[in-house]
C-alpha positions in Angstrom: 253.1 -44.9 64.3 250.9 -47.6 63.2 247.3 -47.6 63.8 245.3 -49.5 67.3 243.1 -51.0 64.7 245.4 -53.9 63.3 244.7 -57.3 64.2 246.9 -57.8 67.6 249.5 -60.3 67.6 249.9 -63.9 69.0 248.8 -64.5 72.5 252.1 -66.0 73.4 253.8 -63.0 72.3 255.5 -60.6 74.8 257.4 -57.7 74.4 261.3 -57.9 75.3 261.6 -58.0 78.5 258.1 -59.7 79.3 257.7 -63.3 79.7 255.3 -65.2 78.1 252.2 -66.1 79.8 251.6 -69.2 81.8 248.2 -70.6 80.8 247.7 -72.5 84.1 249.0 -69.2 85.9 246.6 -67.7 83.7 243.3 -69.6 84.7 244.2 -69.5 88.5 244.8 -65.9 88.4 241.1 -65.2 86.7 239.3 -67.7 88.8 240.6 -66.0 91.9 239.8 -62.5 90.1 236.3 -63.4 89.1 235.5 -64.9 92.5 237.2 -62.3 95.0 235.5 -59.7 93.4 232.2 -61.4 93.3 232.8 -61.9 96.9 233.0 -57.7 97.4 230.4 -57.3 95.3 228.3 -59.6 97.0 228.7 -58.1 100.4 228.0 -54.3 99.1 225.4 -55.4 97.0 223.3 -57.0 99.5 224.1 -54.2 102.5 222.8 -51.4 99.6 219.8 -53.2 99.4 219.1 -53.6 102.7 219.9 -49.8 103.3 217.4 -48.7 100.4 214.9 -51.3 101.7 215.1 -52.6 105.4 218.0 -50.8 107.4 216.0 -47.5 108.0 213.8 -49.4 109.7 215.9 -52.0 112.0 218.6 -49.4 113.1 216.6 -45.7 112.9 213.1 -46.6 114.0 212.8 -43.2 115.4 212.6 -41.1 112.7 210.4 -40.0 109.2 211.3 -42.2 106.7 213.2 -39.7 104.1 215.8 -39.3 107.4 215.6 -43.0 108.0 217.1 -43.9 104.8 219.3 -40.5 104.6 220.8 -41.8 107.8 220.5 -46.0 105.9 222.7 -44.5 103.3 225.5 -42.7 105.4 226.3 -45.9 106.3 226.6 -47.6 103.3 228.7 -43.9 102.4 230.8 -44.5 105.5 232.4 -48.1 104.2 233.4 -46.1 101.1 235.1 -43.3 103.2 236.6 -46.7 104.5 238.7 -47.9 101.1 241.0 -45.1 100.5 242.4 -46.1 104.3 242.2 -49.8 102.8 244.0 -48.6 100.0 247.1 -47.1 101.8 246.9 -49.6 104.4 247.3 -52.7 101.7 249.1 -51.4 98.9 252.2 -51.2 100.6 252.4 -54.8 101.1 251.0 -55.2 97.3 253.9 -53.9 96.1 256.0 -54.8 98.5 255.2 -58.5 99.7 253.2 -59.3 96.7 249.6 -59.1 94.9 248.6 -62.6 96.2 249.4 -62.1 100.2 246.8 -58.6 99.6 243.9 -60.6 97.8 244.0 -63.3 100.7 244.0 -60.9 103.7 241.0 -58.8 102.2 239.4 -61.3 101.5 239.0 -62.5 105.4 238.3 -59.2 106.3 235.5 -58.5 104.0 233.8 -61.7 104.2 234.1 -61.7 108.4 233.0 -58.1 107.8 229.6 -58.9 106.5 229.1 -62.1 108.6 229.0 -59.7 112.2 226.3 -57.1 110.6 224.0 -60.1 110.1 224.9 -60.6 114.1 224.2 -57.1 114.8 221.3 -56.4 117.7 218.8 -53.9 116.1 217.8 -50.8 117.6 214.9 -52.2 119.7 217.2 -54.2 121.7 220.1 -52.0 122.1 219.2 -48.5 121.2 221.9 -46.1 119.8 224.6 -49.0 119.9 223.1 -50.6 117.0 223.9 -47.8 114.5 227.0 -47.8 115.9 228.1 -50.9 115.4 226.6 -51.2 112.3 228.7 -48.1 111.4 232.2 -50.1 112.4 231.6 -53.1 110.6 230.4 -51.1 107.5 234.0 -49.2 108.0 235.9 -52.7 108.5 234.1 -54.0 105.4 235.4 -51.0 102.9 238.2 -51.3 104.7 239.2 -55.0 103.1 237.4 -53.4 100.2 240.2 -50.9 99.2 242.4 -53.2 97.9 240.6 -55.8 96.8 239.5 -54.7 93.3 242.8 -52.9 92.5 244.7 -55.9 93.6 242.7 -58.3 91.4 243.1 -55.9 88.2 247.0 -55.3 88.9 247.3 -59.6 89.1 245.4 -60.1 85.7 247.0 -57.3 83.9 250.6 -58.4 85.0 250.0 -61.9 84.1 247.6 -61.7 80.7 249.4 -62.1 77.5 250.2 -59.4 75.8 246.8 -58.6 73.2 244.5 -59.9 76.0 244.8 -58.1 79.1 241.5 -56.5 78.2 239.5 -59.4 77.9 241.3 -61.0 81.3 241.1 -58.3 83.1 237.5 -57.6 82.6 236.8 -60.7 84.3 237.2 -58.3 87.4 234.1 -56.8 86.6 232.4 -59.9 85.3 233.1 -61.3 89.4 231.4 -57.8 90.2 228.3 -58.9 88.2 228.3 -62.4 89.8 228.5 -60.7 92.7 225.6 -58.5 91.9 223.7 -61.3 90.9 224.1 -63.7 93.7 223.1 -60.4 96.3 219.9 -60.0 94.4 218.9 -63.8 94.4 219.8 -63.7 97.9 217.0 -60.8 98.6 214.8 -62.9 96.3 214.9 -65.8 98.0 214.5 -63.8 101.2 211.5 -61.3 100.1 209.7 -64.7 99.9 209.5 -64.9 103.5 206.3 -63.5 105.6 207.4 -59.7 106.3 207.5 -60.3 110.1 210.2 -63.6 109.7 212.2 -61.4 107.1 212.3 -58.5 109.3 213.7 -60.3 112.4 216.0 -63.2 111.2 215.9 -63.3 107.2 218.2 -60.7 106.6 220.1 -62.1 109.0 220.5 -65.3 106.7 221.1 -63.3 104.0 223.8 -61.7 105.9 225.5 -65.5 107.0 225.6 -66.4 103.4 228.4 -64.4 103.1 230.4 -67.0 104.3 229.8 -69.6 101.3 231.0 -66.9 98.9 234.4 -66.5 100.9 234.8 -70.2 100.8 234.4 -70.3 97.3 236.8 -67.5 97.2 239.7 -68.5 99.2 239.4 -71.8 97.6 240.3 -70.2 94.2 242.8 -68.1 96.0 244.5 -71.3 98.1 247.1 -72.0 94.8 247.3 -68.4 93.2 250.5 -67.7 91.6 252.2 -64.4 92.1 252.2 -62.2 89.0 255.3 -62.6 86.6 256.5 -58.7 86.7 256.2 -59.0 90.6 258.7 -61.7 90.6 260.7 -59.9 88.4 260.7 -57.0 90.7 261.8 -59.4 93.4 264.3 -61.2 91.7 265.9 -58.1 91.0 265.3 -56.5 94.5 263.5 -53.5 93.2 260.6 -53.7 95.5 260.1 -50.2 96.8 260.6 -49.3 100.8 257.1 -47.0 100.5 255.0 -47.5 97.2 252.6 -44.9 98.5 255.3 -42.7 98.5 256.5 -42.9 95.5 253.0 -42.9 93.8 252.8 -38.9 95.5 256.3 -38.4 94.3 256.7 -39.7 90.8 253.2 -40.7 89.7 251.1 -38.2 91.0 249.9 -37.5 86.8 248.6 -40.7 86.5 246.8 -41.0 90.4 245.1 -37.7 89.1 243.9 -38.6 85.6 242.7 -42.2 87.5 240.7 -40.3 89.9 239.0 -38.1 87.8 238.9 -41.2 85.4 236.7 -43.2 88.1 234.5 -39.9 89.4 232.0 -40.3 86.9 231.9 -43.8 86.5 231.8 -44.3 90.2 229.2 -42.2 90.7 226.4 -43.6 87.9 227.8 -47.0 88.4 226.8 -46.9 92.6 223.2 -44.5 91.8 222.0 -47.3 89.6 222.8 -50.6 91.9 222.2 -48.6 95.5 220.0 -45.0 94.8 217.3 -46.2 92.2 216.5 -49.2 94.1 215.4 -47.3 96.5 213.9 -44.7 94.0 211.7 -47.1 92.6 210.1 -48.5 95.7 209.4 -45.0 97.3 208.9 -42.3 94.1 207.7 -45.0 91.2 206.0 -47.1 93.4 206.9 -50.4 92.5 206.8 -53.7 94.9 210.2 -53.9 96.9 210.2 -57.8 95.4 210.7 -56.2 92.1 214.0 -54.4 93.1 216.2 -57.6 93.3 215.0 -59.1 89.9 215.7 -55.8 88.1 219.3 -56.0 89.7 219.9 -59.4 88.7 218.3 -59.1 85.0 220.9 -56.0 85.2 224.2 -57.5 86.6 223.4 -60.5 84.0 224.0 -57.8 81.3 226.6 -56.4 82.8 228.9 -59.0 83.2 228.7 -59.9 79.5 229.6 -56.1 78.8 232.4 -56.2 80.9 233.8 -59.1 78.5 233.0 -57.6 75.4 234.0 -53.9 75.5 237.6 -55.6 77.4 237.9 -57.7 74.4 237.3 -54.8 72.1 240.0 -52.6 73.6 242.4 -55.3 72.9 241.2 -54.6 69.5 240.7 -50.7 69.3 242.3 -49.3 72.2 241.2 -48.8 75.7 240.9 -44.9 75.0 238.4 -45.2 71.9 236.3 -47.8 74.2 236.3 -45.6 77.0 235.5 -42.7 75.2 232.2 -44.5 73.4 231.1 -45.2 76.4 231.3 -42.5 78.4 229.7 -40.3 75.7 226.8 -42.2 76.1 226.8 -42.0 79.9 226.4 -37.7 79.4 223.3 -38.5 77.3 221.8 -41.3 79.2 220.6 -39.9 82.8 217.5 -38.1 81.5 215.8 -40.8 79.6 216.6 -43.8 82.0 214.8 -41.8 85.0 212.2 -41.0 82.2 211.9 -45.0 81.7 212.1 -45.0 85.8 208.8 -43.1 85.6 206.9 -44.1 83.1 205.9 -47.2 85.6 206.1 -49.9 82.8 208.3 -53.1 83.9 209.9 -53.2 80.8 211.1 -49.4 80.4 212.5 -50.1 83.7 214.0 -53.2 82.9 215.8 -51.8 80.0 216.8 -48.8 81.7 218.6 -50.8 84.5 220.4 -52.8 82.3 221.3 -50.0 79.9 223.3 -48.5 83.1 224.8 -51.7 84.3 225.9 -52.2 80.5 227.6 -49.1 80.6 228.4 -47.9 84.1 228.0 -50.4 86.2 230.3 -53.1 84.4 231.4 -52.2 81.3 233.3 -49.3 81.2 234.7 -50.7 84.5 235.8 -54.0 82.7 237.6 -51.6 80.3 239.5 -49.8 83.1 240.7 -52.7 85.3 243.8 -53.0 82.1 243.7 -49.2 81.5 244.6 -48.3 84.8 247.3 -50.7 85.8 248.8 -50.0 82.7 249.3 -46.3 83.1 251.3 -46.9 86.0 255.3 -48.2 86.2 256.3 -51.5 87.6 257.2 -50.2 91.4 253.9 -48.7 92.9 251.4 -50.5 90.1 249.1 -51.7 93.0 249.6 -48.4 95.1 248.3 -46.1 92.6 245.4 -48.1 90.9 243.9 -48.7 94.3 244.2 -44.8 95.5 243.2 -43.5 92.4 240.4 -46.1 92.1 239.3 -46.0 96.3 239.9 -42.4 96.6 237.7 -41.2 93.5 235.0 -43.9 94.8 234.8 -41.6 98.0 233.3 -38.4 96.4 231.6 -40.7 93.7 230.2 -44.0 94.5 230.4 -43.8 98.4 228.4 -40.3 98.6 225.5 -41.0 95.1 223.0 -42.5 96.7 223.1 -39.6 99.5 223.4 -36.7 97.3 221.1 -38.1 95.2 218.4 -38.8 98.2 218.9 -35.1 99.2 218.8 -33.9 95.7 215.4 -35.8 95.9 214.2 -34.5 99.4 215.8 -30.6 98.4 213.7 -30.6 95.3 210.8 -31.8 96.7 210.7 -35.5 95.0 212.2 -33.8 91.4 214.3 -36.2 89.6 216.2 -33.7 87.2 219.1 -32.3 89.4 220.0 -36.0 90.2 220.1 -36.3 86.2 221.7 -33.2 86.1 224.5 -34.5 88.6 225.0 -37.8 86.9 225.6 -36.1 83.7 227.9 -33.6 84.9 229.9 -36.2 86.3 230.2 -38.6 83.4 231.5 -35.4 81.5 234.4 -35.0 84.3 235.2 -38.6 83.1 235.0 -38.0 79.8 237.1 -34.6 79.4 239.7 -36.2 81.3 239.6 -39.3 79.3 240.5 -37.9 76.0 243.5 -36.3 78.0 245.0 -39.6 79.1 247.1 -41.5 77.1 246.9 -44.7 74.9 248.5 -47.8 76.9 247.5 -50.6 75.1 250.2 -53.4 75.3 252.5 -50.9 77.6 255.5 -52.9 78.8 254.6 -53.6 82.5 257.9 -54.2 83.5 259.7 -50.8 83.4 259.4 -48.3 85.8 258.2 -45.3 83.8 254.4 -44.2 83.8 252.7 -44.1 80.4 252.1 -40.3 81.4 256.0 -39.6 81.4 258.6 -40.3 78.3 258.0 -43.2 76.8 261.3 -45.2 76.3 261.8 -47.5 72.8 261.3 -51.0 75.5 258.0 -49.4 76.6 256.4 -50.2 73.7 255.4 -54.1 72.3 257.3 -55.0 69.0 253.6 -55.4 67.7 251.6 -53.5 65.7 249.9 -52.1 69.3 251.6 -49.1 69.3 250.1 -46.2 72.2 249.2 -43.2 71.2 
């Protein structure tokens, strides 16, 4: 077996069986990537942000403010409880209907999501039902979420050329940092507003602007292609009756090492952007104003990582890539909140962008072609989206609450949420080195890159897996 470290071959190349790329097919299919994703990204970035810095006021007035935001950031953990039911609910028609009709219909339903919690009465003007309400269109909103990642990595991965589906499909993750970005201009722009106007209609706005980003979005979307292996799936009528199903019959090795996969990553990758925003206004001390630039100095970062380390898989191997980088996300917990507290702007700077780099984007980037290649042809989109939504429940969706009562239990100590985010990042890690090589897997057979791996499997390239 011949070395991951050759140069990889011509990006027109496919292996037998896989049709060369379209490079119009191509474009469409990153733009709509890039922007959809941005478009999720937007809409959780900006409702974190209000949660660590508004929402404990507007919708639980009534209580100390360590509750307020405990209670700010079960509703933000709520939407992620959300995306697993996204994930079942949309990835039968992913693989049964196709990737495109999935991206189009989440795409409503996220962006309509956010649009009615910026029309949500507070709790001065309706009491109790405010939380409430808040609490359902935070569920709708992960809802739409749970398929809308997976769906965009399954379309790029199926429809790169073989020796870039790294590099294309990071562009996932790159959207994520747009996304990022965008959310903290938007606080920017709206922190510059008396604290009386931002309190009682700015967020609002900031809420409504949704709307331009699923414009944007669905304009990208309007002329997608479908993705050549689902076509080929249709042509030949293979299109399974229950993808779910057969994800829990025949792919359950790959939905576990995916979740465990994601755990870690999930977890650092959600403390950085949600908990430590709120972290640095209420243990550091810093001015709330400063939150949003650190995020978008961070998701500026980010989004080049996400590029860079997809590229370099194409080069090395997703496994090595993955492997780097998690490595330094055991080490890293420690010192960033050591940066966190040493008050300067800079440490803090550098710290945030150290964990975007890593966590937030780039290891991501890496995974959005790692994990639709370790599944087969038939359930692809099922079991990248409940791997991915299901480990994002007891990572991502519950940090920033285990991490504020980690904080609160410990009486404002920051090293069991250090402790916590390294023992996570090893879970990733350990189970990381137990999963497979894929690069340039055949996407069109059936078999998992977990199971046998049949003489087609493999590209006629000197990308062998390991």
């Amino acid at each position: 077996m011949e070395s991951n470290t050759t140069t990889p071959p011509p990006p027109a190349t496919a292996p037998p069986g896989e049709p060369s790329a379209d490079p119009r097919a191509v474009r469409r299919a990153a733009w709509a990537g890039l922007v959809g994703t941005a478009l999720e990204q937007y809409d959780f970035v900006i409702y974190g942000t209000a949660s660590a810095l508004i929402f404990s006021d507007l919708f639980f007035p009534n209580v100390s403010a360590s509750v307020g935001l405990l209670a700010s950031f079960s509703t933000y953990a709520v939407g992620f409880a959300a995306r697993p039911l996204g994930g079942l609910f949309f990835s039968r028609y992913g693989d049964r209907l196709g990737r495109k009709w999935v991206l189009i219909a989440t795409l409503f339903l996220m962006g309509g999501s956010t649009l009615a919690i910026g029309l949500l009465p507070t709790y001065g003007a309706v009491g109790i039902l405010a939380p409430i309400l808040l609490l359902i269109c935070r569920m709708a909103q992960g809802f739409g979420a749970g398929a809308e990642q997976a769906g965009g990595a399954t379309l790029l991965t199926e429809t790169a050329a073989t020796g870039r589906r790294g590099r294309l499909s990071s562009l996932v993750m790159t959207g994520a940092a747009l996304g990022t970005a965008l959310g903290a201009v938007a606080w920017m722009l709206a922190q510059q507003l008396p604290e009386d106007a931002l309190m009682s209609w700015g967020w609002r706005v900031v809420f409504a602007s949704s709307l331009l980003v699923t414009a944007a979005a669905m304009i990208m979307r309007r002329k997608l292609n479908e993705s050549p292996v689902f076509k080929d799936l249709k042509a030949q009528q293979e299109r399974p009756a229950s993808p779910v199903k057969e994800v829990f019959k025949h792919g359950r090795k790959p939905l576990v090492l995916v979740i465990l996969m994601n755990f870690g990553v999930s977890t650092q990758s959600y403390t950085y952007q949600v908990f430590m925003a709120s972290y640095l206004v209420s243990s550091v001390g810093v001015e709330k104003s400063f939150v949003p630039e650190v995020l978008l100095l961070g998701s500026l970062c980010g989004g080049v990582a996400a590029i860079a380390f997809g590229t370099l898989s194409d080069r090395i191997g997703r496994r090595p890539v993955c492997t780097f980088i998690l490595s330094a996300m055991v080490l890293l917990p420690a010192p960033t909140f050591i940066a966190l507290n040493s008050g300067s702007d800079v440490a803090i700077v550098v710290a945030i962008a150290v964990g975007f780099i890593l966590a937030c984007q780039g290891l991501v980037g890496v995974h959005m072609s790692y994990f639709p290649e370790l599944f087969g042809n038939r359930y692809r989109y099922a079991g990248v989206a409940l791997g991915r939504e299901f480990s994002s429940v007891i990572g991502g969706g519950i940090a920033p609450l285990v991490c504020s009562a980690l904080l609160t239990a410990f009486t404002g100590s920051w090293i069991p949420v250090a402790v916590y985010m390294t023992v996570v990042a090893a879970v990733s890690l350990i189970t990381t080195r137990m999963t497979p090589e894929t690069l340039d897997r055949d996407l069109n057979i059936p078999v998992d890159a977990t199971g046998p791996v049949p003489a087609e499997a493999v590209a006629k390239g000197p990308h062998q897996p390991a």
